[in-house]
N, C-alpha and C positions, 0 to 999 in steps of 0.2 A: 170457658164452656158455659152455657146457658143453657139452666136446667128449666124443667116446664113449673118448675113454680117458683119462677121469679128470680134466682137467685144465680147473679154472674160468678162462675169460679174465676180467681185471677193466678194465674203461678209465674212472676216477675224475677229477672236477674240482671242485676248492672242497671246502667240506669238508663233503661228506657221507661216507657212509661205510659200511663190511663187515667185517662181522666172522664167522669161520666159526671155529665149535664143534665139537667132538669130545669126546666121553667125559666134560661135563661141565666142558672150560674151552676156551678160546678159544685155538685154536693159530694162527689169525692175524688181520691186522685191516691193512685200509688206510689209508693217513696220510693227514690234510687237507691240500690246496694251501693255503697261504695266501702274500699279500703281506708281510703281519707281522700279529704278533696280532692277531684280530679281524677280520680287513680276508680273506676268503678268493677265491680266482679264482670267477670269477662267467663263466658263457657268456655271449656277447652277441653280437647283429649288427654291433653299431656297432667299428672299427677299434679303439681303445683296450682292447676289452675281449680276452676268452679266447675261442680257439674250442675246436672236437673234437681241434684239432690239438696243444692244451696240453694233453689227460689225461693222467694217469697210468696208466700202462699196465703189467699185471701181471699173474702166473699165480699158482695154488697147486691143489696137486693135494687133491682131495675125494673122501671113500669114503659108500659105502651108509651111512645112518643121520648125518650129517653134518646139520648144521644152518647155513644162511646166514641172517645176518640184514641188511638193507638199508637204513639208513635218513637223513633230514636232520640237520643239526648238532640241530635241536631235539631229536632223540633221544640222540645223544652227547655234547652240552653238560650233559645232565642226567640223565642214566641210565648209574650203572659199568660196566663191565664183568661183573663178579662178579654186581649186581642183573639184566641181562641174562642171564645162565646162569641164575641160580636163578628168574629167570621162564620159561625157554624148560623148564626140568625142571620145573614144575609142569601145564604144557600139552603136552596129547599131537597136539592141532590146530594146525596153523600158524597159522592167521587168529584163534583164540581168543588166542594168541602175541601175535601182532601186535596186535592187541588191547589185551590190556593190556601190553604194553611200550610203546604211547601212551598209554592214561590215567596209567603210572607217569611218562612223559616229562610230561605236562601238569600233574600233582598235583605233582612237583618242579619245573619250572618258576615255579610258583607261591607256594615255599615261601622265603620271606625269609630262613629261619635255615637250610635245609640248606645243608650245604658239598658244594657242585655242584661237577663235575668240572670246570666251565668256572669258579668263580670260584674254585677251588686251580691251573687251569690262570693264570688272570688274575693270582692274586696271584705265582704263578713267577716270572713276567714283569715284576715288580715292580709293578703297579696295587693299588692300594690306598684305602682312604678316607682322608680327608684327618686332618691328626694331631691337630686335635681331637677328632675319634672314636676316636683310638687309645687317646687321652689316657682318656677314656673307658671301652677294653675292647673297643671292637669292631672290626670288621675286617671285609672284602668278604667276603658270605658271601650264598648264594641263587640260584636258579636260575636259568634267563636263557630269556626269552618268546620264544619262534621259532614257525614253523613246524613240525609234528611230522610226519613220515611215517616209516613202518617196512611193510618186508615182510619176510615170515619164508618159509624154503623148505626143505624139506627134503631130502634125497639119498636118491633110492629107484633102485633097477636096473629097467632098460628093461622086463625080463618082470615087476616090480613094475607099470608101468604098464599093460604090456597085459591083466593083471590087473582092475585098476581100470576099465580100456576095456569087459571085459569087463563086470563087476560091473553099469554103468551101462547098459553097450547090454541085460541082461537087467532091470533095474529099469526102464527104459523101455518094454519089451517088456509085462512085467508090467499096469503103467500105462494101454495101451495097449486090453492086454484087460480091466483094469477098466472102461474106459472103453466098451469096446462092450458089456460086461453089461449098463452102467446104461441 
């Protein structure tokens, strides 16, 4: 939620994730819940699982022209940081954004030889292929198949919007009367 003075509330569970941009890098980003590696809080009805009451709960304050991005582990197990900036600076649309910061999530995901952020995250943590394949040369490497979703948002000021309110209630207007010409 984005209060009017500045200040994005964040409330996160499991490991999805935010990441908010400035000037071309990522001055913050929220940390995944997890149980341990791999294993992330999950909401659920059922007693054992997380509820709303397990989020992580967070602020960071955001200015005009700011860039938030939002999205599931499928988008941050396989798309950098850095790829994430240099897509969001080629798109001046947010939804053209979002966009392709999922096809770049699903084209790595799918790529056996990229070294995905989740499997230099996995090898950290000591996983690994087994030492016949070491023996071999290779090593855990490739994307990892999820779910992909990302939204992208930008940070514009209130009379930015009423702006746009406007723009849209005269392009309707317009419309309108093309319609009763015809």
């Amino acid at each position: 939620m984005l209060e009017r003075n500045g200040i994005l509330k964040i409330a996160n569970v499991g490991d999805c994730g935010l990441r908010a941009i400035r000037e071309g890098r990522v001055y913050f980003s929220a940390s995944p819940q997890e149980h341990y590696f791999d294993c992330p809080y999950q909401l659920s009805s059922e007693i054992v699982g997380q509820t709303y009451l397990d989020a992580a709960v967070g602020r960071v304050e955001v200015m005009e022209g700011d860039t938030i991005v939002m999205g599931s582990d499928g988008l941050f197990d396989n798309v950098f940081d850095h790829e994430i900036v240099s897509t969001i600076a080629r798109h001046s649309d947010v939804a053209e954004a979002a966009k392709a910061l999922a096809n770049l999530a699903s084209i790595h995901s799918m790529d056996s030889e990229f070294e995905s952020p989740y499997s230099l995250e996995a090898r950290s943590k000591g996983f690994d292929v087994p030492f016949w394949k070491k023996v071999l040369g290779m090593k855990l490497t490739g994307g990892k198949l999820d779910d992909i979703t990302v939204v992208v948002g930008q940070v514009v000021s209130s009379q930015h919007i009423s702006l746009l309110a406007e723009d849209q209630r005269g392009e309707t207007h317009i419309e309108q009367e093309k319609n009763l010409e015809a």
